[in-house]
Backbone as CSV, one residue per row, in Angstrom:
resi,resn,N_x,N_y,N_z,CA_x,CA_y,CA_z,C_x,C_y,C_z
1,UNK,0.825,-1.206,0.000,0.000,0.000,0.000,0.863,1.261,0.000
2,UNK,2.030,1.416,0.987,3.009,2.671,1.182,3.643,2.871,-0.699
3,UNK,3.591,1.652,-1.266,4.186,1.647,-2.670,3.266,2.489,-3.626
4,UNK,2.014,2.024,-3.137,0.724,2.236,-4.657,0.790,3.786,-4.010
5,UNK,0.906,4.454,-2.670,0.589,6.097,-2.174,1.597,6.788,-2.939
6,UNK,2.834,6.140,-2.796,4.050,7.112,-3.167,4.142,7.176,-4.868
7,UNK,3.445,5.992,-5.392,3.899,6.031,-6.990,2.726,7.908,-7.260
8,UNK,1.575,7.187,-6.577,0.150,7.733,-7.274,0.751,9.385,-6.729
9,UNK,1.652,9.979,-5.697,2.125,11.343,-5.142,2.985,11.748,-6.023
10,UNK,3.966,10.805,-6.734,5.216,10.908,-7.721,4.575,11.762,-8.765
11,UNK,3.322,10.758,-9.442,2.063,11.141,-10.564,1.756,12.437,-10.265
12,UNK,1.344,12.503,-9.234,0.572,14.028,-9.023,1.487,15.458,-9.145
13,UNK,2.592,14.572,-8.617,3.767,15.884,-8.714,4.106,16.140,-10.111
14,UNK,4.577,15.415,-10.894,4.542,15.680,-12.018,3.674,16.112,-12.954
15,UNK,2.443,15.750,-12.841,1.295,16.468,-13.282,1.590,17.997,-13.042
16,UNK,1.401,18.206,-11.634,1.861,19.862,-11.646,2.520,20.270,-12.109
17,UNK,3.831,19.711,-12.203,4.915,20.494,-12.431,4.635,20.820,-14.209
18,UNK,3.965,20.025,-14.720,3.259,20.570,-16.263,2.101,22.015,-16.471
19,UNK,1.331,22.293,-15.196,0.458,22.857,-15.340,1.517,24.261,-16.176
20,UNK,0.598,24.938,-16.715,1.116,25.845,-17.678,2.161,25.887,-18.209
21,UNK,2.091,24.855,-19.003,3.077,24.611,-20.285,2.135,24.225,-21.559
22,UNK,2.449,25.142,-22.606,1.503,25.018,-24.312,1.029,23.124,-24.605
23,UNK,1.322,22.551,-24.595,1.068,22.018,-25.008,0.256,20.726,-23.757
24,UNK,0.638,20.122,-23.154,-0.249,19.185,-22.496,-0.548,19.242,-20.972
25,UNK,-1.593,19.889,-20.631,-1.912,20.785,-19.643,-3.259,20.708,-19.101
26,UNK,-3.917,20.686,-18.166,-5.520,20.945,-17.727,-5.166,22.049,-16.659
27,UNK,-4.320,22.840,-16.660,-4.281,23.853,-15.276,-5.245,24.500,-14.901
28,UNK,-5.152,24.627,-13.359,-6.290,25.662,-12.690,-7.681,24.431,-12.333
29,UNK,-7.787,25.162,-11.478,-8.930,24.623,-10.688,-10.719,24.750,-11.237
30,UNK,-11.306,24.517,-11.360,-12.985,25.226,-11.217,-13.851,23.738,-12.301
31,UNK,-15.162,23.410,-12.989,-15.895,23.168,-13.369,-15.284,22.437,-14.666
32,UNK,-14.991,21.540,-14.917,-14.571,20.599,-16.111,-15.185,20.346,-17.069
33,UNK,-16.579,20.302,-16.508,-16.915,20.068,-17.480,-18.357,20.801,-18.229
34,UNK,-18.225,22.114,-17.697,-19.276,22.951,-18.239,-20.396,22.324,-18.780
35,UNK,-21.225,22.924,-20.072,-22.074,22.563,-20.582,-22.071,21.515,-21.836
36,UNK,-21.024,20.890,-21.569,-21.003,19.846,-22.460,-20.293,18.568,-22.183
37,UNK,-20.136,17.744,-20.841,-19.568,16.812,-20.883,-18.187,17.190,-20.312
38,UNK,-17.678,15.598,-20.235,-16.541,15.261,-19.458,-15.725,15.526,-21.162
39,UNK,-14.049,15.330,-20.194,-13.165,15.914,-21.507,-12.399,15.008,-22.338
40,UNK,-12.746,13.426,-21.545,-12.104,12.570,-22.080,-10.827,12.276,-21.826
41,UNK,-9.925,11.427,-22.389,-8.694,11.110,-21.999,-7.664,11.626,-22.632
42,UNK,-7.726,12.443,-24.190,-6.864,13.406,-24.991,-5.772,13.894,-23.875
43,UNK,-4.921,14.671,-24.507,-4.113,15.489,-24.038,-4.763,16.487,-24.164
44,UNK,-4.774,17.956,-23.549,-5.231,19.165,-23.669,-4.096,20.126,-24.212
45,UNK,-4.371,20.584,-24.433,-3.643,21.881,-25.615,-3.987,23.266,-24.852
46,UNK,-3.167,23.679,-24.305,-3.570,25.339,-23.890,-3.144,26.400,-24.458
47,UNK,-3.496,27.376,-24.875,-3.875,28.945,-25.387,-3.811,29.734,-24.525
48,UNK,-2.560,30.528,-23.739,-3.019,31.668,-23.060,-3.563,32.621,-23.702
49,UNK,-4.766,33.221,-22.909,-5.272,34.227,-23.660,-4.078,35.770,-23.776
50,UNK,-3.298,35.761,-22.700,-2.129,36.714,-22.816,-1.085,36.687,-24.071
51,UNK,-0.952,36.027,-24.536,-0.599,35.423,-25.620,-0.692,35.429,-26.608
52,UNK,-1.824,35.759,-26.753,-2.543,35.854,-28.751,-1.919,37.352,-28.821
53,UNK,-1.964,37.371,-30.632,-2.068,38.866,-30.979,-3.152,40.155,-30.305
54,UNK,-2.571,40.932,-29.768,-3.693,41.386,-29.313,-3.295,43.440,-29.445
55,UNK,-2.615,43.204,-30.891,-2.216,44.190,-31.551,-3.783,45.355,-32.810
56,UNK,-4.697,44.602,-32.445,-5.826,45.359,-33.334,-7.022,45.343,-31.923
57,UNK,-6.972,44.699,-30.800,-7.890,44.960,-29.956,-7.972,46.279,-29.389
58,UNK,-9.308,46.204,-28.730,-9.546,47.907,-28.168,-10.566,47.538,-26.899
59,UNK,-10.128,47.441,-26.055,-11.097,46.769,-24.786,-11.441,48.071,-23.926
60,UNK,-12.629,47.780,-23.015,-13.348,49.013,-22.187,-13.432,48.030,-20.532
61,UNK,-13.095,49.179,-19.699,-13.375,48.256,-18.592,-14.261,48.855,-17.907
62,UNK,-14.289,49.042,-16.325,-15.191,49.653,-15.293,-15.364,50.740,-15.208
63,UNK,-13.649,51.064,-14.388,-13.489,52.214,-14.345,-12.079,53.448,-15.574
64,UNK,-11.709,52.032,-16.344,-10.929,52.629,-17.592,-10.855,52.101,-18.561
65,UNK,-10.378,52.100,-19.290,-10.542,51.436,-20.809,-8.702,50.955,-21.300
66,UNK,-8.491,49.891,-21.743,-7.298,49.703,-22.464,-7.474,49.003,-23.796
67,UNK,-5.980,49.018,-24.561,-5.966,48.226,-25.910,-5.261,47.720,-26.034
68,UNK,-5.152,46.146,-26.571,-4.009,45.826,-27.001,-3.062,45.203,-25.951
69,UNK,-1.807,45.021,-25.462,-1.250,44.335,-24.530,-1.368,45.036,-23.297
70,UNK,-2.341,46.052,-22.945,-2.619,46.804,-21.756,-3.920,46.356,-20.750
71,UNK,-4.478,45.286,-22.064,-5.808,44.500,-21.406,-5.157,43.385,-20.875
72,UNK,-3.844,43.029,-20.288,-3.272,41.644,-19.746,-3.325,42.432,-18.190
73,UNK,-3.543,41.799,-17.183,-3.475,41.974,-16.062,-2.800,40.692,-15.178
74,UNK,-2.551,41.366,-14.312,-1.575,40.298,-13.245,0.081,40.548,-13.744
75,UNK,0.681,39.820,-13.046,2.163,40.143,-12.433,3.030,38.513,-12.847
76,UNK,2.502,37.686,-12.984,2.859,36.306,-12.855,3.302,35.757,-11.510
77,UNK,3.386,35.959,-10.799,3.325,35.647,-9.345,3.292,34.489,-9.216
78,UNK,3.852,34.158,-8.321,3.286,32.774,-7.455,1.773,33.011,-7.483
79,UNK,1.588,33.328,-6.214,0.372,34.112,-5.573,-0.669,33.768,-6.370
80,UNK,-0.551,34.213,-7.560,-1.997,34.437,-8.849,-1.462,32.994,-9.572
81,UNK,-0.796,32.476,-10.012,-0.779,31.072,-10.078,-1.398,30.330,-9.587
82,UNK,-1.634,30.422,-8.312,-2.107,29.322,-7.240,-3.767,30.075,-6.976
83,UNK,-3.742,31.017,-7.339,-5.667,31.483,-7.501,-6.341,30.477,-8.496
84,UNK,-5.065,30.145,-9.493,-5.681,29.621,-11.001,-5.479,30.014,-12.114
85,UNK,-4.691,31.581,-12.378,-4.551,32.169,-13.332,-3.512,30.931,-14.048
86,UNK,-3.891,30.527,-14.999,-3.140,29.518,-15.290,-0.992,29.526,-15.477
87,UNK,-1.049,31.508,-15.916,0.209,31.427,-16.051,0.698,32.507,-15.438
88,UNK,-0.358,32.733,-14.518,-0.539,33.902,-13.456,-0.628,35.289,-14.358
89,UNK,-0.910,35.355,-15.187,-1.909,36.315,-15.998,-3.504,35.951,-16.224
90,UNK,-3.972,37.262,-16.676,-5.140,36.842,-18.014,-5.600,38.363,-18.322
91,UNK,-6.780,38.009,-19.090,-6.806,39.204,-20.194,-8.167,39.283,-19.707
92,UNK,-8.179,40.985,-19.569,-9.674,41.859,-18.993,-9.819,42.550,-19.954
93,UNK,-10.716,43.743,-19.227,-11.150,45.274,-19.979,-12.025,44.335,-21.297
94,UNK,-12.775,42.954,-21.313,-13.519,43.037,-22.198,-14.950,43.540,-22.626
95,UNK,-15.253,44.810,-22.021,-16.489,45.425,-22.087,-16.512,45.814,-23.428
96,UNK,-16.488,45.710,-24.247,-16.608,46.581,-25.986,-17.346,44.887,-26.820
97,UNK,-18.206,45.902,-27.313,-19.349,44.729,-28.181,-17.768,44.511,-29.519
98,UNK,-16.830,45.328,-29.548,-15.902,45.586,-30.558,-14.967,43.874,-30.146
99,UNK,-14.946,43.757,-29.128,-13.954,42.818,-28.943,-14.245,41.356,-29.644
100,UNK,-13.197,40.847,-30.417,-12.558,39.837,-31.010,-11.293,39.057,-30.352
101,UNK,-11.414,37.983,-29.877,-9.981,37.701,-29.451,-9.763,36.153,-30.291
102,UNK,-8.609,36.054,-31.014,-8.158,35.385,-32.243,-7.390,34.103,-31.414
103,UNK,-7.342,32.644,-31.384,-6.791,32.022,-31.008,-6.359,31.169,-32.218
104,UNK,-5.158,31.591,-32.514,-5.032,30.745,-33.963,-3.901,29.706,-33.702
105,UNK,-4.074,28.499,-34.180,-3.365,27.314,-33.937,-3.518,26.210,-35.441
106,UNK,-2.354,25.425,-34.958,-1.728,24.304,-36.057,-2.045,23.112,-35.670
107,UNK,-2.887,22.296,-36.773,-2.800,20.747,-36.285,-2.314,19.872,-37.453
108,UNK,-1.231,18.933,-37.152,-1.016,17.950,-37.844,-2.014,17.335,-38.792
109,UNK,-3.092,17.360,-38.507,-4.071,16.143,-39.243,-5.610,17.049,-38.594
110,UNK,-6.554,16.395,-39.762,-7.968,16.196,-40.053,-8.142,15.965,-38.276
111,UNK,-9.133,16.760,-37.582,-9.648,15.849,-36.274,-10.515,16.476,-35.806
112,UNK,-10.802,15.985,-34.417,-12.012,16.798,-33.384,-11.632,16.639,-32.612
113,UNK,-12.496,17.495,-31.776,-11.880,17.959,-30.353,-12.979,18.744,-29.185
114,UNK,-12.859,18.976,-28.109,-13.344,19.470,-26.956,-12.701,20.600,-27.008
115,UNK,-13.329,21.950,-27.203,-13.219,22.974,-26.797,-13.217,23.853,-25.111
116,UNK,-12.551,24.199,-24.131,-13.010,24.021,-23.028,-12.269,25.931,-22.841
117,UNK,-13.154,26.744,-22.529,-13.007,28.586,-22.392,-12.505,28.191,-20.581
118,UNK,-11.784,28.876,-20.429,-11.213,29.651,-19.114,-11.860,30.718,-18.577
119,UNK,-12.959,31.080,-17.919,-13.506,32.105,-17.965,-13.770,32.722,-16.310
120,UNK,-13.640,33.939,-15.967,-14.065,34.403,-15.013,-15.369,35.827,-15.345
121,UNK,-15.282,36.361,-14.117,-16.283,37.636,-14.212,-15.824,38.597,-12.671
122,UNK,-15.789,39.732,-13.095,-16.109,41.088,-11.536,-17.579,41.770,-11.945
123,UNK,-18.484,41.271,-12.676,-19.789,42.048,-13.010,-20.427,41.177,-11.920
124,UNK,-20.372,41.429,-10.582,-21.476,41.575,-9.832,-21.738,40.024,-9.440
125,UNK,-23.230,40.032,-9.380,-23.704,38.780,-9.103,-23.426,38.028,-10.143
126,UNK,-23.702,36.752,-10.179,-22.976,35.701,-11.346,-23.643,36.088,-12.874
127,UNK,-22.772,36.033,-14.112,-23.718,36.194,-15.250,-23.737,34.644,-15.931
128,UNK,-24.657,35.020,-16.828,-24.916,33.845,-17.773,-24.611,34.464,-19.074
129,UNK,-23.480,33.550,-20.267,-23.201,33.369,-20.870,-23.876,32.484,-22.399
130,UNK,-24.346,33.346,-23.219,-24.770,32.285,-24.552,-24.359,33.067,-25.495
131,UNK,-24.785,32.364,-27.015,-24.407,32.991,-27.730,-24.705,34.412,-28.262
132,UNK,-25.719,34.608,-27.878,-26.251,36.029,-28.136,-25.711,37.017,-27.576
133,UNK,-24.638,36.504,-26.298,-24.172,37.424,-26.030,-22.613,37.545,-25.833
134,UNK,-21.942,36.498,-26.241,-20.312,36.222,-26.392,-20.498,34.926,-27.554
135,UNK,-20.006,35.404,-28.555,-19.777,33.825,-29.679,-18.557,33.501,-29.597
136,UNK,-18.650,32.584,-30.148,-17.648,31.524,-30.142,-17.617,30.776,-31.300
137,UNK,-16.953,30.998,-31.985,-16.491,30.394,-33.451,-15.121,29.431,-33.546
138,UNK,-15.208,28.531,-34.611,-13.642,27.657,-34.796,-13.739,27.487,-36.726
139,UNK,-13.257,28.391,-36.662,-13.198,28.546,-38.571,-13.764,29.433,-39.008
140,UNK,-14.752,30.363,-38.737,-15.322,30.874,-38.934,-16.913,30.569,-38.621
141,UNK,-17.295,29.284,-37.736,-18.885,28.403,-37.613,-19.245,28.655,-36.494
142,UNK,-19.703,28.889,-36.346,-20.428,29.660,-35.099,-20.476,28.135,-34.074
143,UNK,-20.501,27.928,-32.705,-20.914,27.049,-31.704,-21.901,27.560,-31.016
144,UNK,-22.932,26.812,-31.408,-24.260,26.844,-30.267,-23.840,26.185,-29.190
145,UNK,-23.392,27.070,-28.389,-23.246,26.536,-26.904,-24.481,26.478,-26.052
146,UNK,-24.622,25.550,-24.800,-25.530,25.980,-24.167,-25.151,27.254,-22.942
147,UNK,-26.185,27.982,-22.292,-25.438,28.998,-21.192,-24.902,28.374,-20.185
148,UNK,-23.858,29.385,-20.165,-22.535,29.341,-19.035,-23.038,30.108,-17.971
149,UNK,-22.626,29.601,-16.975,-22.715,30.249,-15.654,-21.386,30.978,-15.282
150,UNK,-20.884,32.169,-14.837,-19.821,32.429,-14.551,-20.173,33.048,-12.571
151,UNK,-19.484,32.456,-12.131,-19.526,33.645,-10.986,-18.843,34.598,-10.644
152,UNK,-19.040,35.558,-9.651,-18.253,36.867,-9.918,-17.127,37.049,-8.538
153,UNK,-16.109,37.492,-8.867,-15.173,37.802,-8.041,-14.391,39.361,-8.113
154,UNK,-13.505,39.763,-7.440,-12.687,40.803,-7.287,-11.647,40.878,-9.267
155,UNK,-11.240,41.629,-9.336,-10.026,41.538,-10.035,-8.970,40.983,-10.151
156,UNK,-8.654,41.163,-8.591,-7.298,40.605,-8.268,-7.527,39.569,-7.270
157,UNK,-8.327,39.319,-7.439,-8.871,37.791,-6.471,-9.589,36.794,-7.302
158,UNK,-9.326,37.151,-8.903,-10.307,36.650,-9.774,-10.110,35.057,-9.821
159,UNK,-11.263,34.386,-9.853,-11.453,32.967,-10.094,-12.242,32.528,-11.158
160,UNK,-11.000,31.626,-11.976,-11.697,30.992,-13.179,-12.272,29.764,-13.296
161,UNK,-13.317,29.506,-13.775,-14.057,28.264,-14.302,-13.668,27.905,-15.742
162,UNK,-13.498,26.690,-15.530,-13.583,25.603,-16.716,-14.996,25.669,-17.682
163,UNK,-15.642,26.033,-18.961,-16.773,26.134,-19.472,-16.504,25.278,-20.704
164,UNK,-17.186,24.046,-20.913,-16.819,23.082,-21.994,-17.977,23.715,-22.917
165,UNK,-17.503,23.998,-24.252,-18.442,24.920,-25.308,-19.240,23.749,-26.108
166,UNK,-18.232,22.550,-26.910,-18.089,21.740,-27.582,-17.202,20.399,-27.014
167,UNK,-17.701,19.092,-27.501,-17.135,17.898,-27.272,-16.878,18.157,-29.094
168,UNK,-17.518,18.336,-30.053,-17.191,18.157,-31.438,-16.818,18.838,-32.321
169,UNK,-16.074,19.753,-32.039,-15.301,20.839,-32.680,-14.488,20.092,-34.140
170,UNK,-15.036,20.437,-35.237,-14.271,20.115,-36.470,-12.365,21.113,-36.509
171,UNK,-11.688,20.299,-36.394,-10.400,20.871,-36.176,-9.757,20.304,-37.823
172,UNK,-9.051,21.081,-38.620,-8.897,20.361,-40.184,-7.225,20.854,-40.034
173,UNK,-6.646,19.946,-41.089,-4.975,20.109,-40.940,-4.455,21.049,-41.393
174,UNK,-3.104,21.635,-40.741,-3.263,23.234,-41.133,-3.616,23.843,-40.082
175,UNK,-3.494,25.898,-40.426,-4.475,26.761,-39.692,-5.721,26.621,-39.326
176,UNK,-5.725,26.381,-38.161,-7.647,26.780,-37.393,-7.452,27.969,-36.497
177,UNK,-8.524,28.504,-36.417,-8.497,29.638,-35.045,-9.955,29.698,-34.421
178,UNK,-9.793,30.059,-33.272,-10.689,29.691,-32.660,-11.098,31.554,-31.909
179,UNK,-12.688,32.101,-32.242,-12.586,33.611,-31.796,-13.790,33.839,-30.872
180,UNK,-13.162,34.517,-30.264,-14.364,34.684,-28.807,-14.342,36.039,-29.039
181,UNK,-15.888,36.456,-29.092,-16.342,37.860,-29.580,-17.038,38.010,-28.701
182,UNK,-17.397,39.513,-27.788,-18.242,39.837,-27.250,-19.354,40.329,-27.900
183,UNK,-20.658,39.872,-27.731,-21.786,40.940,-28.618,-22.321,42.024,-27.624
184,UNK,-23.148,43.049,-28.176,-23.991,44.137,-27.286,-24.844,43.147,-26.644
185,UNK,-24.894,43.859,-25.029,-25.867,43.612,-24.394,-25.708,43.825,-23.047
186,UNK,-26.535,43.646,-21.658,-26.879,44.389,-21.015,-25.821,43.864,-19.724
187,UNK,-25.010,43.085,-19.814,-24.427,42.671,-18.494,-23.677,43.764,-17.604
188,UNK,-23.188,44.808,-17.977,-22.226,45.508,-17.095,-23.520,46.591,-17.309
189,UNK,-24.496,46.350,-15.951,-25.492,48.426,-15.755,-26.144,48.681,-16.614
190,UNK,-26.395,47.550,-17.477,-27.340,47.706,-18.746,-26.648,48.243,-19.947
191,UNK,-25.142,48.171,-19.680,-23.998,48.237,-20.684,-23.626,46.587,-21.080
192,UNK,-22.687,46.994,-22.222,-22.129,45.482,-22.746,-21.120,45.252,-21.552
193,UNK,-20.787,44.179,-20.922,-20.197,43.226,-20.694,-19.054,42.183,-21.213
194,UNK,-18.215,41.245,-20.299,-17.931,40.514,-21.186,-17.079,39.806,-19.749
195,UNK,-16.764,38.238,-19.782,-15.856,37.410,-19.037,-14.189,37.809,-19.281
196,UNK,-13.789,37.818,-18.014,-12.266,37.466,-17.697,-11.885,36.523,-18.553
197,UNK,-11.090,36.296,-19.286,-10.348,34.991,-20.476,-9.264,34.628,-20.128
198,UNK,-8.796,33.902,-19.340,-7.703,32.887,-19.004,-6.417,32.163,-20.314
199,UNK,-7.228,31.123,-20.312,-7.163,30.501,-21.680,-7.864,29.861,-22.090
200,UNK,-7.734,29.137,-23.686,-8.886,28.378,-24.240,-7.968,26.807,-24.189
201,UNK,-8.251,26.213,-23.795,-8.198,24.759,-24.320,-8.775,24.009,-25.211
202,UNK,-7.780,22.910,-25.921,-8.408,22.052,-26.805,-7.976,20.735,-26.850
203,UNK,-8.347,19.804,-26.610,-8.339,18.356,-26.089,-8.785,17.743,-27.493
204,UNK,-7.954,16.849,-28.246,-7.931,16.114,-29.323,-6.655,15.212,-29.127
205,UNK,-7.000,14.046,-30.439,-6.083,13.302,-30.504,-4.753,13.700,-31.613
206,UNK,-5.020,14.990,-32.258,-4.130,15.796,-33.086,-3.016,16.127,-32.544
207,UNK,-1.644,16.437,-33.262,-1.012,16.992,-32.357,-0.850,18.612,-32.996
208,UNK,-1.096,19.540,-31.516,-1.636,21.180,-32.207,-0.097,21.954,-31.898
209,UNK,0.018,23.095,-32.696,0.874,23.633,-32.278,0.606,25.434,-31.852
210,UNK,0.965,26.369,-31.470,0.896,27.739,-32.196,1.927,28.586,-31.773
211,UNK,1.898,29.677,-32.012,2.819,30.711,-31.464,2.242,31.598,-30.921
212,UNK,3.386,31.238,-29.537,2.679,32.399,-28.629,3.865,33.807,-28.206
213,UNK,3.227,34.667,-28.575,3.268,36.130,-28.077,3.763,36.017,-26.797
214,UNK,4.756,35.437,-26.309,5.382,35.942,-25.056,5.954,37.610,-24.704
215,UNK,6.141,38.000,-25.535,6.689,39.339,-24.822,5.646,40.323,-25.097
216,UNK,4.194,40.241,-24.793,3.267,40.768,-24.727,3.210,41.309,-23.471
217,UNK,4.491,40.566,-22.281,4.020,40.978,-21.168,4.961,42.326,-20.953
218,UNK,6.189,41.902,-21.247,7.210,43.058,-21.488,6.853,44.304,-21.985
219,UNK,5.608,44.372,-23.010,5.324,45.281,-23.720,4.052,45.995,-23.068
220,UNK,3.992,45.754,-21.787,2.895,46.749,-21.398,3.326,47.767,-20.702
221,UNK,3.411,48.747,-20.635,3.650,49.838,-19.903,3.791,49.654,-18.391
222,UNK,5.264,49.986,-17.975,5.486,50.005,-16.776,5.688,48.446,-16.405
223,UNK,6.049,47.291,-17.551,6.342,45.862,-17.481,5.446,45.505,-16.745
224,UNK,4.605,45.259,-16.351,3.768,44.522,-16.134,2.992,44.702,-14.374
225,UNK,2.647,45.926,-14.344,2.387,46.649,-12.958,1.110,46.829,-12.274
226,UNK,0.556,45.775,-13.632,-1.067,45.525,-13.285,-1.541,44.908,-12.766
């Protein structure tokens, strides 16, 4: 028995020691399996949302508005690691019906996959999430998701949930991207709204690749003081 504890602690440690790394990853804590099911046995594929191009965005927040690598918040910390921020960032200020955020990635081969959003909220009491009011596309095809529940936290105390969009995401060989758009509507005071974005995950038997924008963090004013 002292044998089967220590192998199964060895496992676990190593598991962590993967959490936020691109390629085979489930980091962070919260809801697995949202509105669509368990995630299966795939490897997961992570997307920081800090990460993408985020050189044509224009985001609005509460009490200010930013664009571009000024909507990344957090420090990378320990601290915000261990909240959940998967790489102890993520990306706010999405109040603008304008916002587009581009997750573009490479897969070896023809496949499918589980789509799974990183999502938090500071709008108050918990919102609900559908398409009418944040889409979610992978090619340009819209996903009828069912609604997401998000609950609401601080900024800097923010906590993300796991929201499974899709178990059947058509993924084709080559470029895919995957875009989370905010639409108009009433969540922030009878203003548009929009969720905290972590990262997106994608769980297939493909193997995915992309490039990520690391010095997005370098490039915010005052390195990263948010």
């Amino acid at each position: 028995m002292k044998m089967k504890h220590s192998k199964i602690l060895t496992l676990s440690l190593a598991a962590a020691a993967l959490c936020g790394a691109m390629m085979i990853s489930a980091c962070g804590e919260g809801d697995t399996t949202g509105t669509g099911g368990s995630t299966g046995g795939s490897d997961i594929f992570v997307m920081e949302a800090e990460y993408i191009d985020l050189s044509n965005v224009h985001g609005a927040g509460i009490s200010s508005d930013q664009q571009g690598v000024q909507m990344i918040y957090g420090k990378g910390t320990d601290a915000e690691k261990q909240r959940g921020w998967s790489s102890g960032y993520y990306l706010g200020y999405t109040y603008s019906a304008s916002i587009k955020l581009n997750f573009v990635f490479e897969s070896d081969r023809d496949a499918t996959g589980t789509v799974i959003l990183r999502l938090g909220s500071e709008l108050g009491s918990s919102i609900s999430l559908d398409p009418s009011i944040f889409s979610v596309s992978i090619n340009g095809e819209e996903v009828g998701y069912n609604a997401m529940y998000i609950e609401s936290s601080l900024m800097e105390e923010m906590r993300f949930y796991d929201k499974t969009v899709t178990t059947n995401a058509t993924i084709k060989k080559g470029s895919n991207t995957i875009t989370l758009s905010v639409l108009p509507n009433d969540l922030k005071m009878g203003q548009t709204g929009g969720p905290m974005v972590d990262c997106v995950k994608v769980q297939t038997d493909a193997v995915l690749s992309w490039t990520a924008k690391t010095d997005n963090i370098a490039a915010r004013d005052g390195g990263g003081l948010f």
